[in-house]
VEXDREN-2710 file (C-alpha; in Angstrom, 1 decimal):
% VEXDREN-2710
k/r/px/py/pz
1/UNK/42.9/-57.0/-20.5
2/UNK/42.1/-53.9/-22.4
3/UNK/43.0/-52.7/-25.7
4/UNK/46.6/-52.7/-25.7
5/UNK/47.1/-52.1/-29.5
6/UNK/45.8/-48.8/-29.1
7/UNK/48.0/-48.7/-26.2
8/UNK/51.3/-49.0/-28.3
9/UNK/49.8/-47.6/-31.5
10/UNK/49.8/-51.1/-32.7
11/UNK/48.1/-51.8/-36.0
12/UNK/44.4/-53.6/-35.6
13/UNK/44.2/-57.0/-34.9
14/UNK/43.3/-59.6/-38.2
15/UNK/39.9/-59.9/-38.7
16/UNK/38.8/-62.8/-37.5
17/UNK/37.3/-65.1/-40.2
18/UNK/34.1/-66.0/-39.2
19/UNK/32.0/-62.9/-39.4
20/UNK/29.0/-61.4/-39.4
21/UNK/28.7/-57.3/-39.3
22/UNK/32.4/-57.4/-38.4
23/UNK/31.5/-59.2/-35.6
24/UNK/32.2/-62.8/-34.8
25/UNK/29.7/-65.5/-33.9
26/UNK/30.6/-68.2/-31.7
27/UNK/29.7/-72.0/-32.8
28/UNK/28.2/-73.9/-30.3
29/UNK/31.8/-76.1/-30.4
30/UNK/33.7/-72.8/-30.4
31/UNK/31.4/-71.6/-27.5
32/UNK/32.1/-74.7/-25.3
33/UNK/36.2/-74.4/-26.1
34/UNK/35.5/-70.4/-24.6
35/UNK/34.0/-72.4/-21.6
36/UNK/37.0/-74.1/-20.9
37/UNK/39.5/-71.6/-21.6
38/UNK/37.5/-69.0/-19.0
39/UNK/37.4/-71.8/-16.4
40/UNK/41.0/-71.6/-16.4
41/UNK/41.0/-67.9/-15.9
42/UNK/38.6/-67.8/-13.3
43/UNK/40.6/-71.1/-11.5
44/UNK/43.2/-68.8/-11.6
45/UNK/42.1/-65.4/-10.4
46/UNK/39.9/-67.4/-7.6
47/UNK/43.5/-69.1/-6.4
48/UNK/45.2/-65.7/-6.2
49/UNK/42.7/-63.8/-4.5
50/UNK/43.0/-66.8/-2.0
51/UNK/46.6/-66.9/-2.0
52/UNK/47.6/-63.2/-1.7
53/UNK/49.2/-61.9/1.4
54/UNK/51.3/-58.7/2.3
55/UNK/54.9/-59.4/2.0
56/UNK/54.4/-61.2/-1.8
57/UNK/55.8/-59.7/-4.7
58/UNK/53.9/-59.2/-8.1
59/UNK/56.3/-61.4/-9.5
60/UNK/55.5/-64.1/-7.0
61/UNK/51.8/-63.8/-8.5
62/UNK/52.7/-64.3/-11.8
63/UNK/54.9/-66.9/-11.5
64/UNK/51.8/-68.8/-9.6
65/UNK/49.6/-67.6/-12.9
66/UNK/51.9/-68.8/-15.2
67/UNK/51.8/-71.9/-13.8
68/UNK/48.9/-73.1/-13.3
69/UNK/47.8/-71.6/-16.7
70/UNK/50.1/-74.1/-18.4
71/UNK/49.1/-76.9/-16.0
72/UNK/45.6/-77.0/-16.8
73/UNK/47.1/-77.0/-20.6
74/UNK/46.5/-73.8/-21.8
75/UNK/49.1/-71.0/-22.1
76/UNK/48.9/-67.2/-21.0
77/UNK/47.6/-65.3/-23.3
78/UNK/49.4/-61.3/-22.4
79/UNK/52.8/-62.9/-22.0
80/UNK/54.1/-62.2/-25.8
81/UNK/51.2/-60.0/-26.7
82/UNK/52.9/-57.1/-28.5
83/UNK/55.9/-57.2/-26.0
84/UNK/53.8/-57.9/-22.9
85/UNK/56.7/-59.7/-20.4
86/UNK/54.4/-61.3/-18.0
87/UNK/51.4/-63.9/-17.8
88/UNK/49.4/-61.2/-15.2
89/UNK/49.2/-57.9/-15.5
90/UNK/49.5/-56.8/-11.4
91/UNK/48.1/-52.6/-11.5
92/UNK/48.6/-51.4/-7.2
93/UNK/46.5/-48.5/-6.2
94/UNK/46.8/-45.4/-8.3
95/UNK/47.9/-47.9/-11.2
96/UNK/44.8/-48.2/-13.5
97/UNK/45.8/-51.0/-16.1
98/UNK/48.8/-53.0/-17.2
99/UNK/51.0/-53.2/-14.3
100/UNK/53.8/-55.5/-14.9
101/UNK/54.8/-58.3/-12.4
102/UNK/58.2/-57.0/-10.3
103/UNK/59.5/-58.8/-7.7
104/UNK/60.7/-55.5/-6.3
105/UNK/57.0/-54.5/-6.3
106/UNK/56.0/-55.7/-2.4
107/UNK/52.1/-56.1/-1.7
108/UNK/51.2/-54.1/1.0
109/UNK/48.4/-54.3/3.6
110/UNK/45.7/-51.6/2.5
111/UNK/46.6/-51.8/-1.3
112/UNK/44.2/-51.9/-4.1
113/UNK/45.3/-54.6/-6.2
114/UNK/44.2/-55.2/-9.7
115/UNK/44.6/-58.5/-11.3
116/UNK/44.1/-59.2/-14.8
117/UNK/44.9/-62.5/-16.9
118/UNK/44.0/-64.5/-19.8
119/UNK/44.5/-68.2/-21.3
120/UNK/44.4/-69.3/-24.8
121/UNK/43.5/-72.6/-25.0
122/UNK/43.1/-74.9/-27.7
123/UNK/42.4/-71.5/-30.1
124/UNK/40.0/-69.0/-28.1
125/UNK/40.7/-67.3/-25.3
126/UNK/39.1/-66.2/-21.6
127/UNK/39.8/-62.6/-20.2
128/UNK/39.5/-61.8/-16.9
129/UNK/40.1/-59.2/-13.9
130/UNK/39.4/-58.5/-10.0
131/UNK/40.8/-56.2/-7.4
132/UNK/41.3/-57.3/-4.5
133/UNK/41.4/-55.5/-1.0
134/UNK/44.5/-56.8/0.5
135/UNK/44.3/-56.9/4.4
136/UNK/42.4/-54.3/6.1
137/UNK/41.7/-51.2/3.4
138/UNK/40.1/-48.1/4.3
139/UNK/36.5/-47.1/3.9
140/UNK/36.8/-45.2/0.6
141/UNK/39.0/-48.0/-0.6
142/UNK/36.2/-50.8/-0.1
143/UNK/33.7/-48.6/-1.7
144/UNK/35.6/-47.8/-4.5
145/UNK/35.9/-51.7/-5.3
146/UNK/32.4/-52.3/-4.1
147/UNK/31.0/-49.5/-6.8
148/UNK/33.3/-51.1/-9.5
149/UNK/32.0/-54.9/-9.4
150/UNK/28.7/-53.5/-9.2
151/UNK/29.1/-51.1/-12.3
152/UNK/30.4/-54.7/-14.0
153/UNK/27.3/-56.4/-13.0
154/UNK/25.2/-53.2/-14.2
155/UNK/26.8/-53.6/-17.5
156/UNK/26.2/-57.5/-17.7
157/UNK/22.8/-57.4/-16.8
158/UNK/22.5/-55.5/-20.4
159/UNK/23.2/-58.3/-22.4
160/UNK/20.8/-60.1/-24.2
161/UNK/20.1/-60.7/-28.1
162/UNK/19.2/-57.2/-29.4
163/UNK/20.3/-55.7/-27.2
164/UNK/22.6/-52.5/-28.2
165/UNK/26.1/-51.8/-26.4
166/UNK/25.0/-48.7/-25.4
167/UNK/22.9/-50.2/-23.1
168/UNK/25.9/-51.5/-21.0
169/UNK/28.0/-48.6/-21.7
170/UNK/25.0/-46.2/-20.4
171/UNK/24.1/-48.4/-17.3
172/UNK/28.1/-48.7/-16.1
173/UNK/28.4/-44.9/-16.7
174/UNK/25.1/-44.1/-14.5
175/UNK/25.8/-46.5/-11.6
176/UNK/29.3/-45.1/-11.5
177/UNK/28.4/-41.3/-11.5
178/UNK/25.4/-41.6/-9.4
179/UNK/28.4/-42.7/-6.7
180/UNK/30.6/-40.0/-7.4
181/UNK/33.2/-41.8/-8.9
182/UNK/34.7/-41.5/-13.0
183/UNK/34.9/-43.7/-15.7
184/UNK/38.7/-44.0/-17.2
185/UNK/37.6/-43.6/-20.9
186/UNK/41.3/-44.3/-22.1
187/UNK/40.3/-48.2/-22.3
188/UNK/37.2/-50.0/-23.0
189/UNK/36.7/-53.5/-23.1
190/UNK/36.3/-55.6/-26.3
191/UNK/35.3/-58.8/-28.3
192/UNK/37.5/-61.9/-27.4
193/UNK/37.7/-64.9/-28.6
194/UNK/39.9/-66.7/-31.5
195/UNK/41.9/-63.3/-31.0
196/UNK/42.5/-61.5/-27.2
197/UNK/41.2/-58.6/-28.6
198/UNK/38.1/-58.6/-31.6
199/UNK/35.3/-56.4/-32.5
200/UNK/33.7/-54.6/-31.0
201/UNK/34.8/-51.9/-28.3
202/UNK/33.1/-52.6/-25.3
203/UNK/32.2/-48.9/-23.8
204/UNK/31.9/-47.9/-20.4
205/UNK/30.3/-45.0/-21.2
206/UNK/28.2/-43.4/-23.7
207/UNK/29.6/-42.4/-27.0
208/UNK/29.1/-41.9/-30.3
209/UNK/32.9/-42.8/-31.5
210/UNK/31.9/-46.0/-32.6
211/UNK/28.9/-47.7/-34.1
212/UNK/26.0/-49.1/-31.7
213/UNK/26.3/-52.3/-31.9
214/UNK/23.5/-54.7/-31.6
215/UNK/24.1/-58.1/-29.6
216/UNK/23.3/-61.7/-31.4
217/UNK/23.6/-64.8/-29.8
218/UNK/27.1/-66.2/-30.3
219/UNK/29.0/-63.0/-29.2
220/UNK/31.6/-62.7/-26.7
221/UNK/32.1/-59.6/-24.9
222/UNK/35.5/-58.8/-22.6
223/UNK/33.4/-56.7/-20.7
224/UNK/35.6/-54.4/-18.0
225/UNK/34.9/-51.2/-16.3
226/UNK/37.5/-49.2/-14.6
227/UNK/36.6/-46.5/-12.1
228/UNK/38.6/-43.8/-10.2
229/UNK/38.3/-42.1/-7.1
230/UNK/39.2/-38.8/-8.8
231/UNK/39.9/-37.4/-12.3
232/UNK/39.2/-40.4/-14.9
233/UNK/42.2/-39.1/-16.9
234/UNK/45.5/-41.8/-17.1
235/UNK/49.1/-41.3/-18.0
236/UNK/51.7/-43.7/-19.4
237/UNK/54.5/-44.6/-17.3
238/UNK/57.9/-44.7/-18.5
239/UNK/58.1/-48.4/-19.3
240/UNK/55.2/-48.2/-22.0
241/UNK/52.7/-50.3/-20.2
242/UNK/51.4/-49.1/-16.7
243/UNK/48.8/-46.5/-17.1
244/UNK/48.0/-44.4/-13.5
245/UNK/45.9/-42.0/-12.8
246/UNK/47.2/-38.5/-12.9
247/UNK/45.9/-37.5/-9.6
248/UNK/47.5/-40.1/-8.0
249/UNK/43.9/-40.9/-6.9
250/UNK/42.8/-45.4/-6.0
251/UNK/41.7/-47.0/-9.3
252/UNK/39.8/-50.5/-9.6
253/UNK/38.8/-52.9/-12.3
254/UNK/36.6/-55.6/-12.6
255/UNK/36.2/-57.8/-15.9
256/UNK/34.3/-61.2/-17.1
257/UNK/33.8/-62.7/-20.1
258/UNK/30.5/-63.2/-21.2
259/UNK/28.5/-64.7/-23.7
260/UNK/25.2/-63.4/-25.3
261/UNK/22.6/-65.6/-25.3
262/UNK/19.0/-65.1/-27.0
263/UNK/17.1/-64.3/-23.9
264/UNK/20.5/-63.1/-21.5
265/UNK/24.0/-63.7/-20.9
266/UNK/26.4/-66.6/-19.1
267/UNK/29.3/-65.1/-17.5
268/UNK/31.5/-67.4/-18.8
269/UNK/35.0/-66.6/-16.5
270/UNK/32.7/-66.8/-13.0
271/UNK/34.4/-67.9/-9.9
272/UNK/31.2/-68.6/-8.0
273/UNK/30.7/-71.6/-9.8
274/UNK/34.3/-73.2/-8.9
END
């Protein structure tokens, strides 16, 4: 889930206290709490992926991530935050981020559906997204979503102790461009942990709007790319959440979260491993 606070020109978020360079540091107890609470994400997102069909509502999705959130004893960590109504946020097509869960909204074959969820359990959270290619999507669809897990894995292949987030931002930006497609630059991914959302900004793309970080071991990064077919510029829909691309142009997101480690990462929300 990305930044909503700057979203809904929220105030920033507490700082969390354990700190170092305004960045927190994961205990190895804290790290293996993260553990648990991203295996529930990624139990979740790999049952809904399963379970998705055309003819399903968003709503029905939600109400299926809601509860098995709360089953495996966590709860969800958007529903609440800053308003959010739902446990998922459900983004079809030319919705980029933050859909909200309708049960008027009807899944149908050839969408581009974006799934994004968290769960806060027992004080940290996991953060986690996929898009998924519901029935049989066309051509530029599926390559669209291919080029956006890739970009994520770009970006994750980065990490490593001293490393700088730069690095991520710059390899995402290059494998997406040298495809043709755009980088949303609206939302970036972030820090997550005791908090949804901590220090720092994760970039997709190089910048020089915030300080280049370097990774330490103990960090955990949101990390989540979002691509567009066409113009990388978003709007705001009326209800104050969903962001769409102005072009009316597909849109798809992938997101982990990841720890850094001294000599890599662990992908701490991946579904390969369930």
């Amino acid at each position: 889930m990305n930044i909503l606070s700057q979203l809904l020109n929220q105030p920033a978020l507490p700082a969390p206290k354990k700190q170092r360079s305004g960045v927190e540091i994961k205990s190895p107890r804290e790290i293996e709490t993260m553990r648990q609470a991203a295996r529930i994400v990624a139990t979740v997102l790999k049952e809904i992926s399963e379970l998705v069909q055309p003819g399903m509502t968003t709503a029905d999705l939600d109400v299926h991530a809601e509860k098995r959130i709360r089953e495996m004893g966590a709860t969800p960590s958007f529903k609440g935050y800053h308003g959010f109504p739902a446990s998922i946020c459900a983004s079809i097509n030319h919705e980029v981020v933050h859909g909200i869960p309708n049960r008027r909204k009807v899944i149908r074959p050839g969408d581009v559906l974006k799934v994004d969820t968290g769960a806060y359990f027992e004080g940290f959270h996991g953060d986690s997204c996929i898009t998924i290619a519901v029935g049989q999507v066309t051509p530029a669809a599926a390559r669209l979503i291919k080029v956006a897990e890739e970009a994520l894995y770009k970006g994750i292949e980065q990490v490593k102790a001293g490393a700088f987030l730069m690095d991520l931002a710059g390899a995402i930006e290059d494998h997406v461009k040298a495809n043709g497609f755009t980088v949303v630059e609206d939302f970036t991914g972030h820090g997550v942990g005791r908090n949804l959302h901590e220090e720092p900004s994760v970039f997709n793309f190089r910048t020089h709007q915030m300080p280049n970080v370097k990774l330490r071991a103990g960090m955990t990064l949101a990390i989540e790319p979002i691509v567009n077919a066409g113009s990388k510029v978003t709007r705001i829909l009326g209800d104050r959440w969903t962001a769409v691309t102005v072009d009316n142009a597909l849109s798809a997101q992938f997101e982990h979260t990841v720890l850094v480690t001294e000599t890599g990462y662990e992908i701490l929300t991946d579904r390969s491993t369930l």
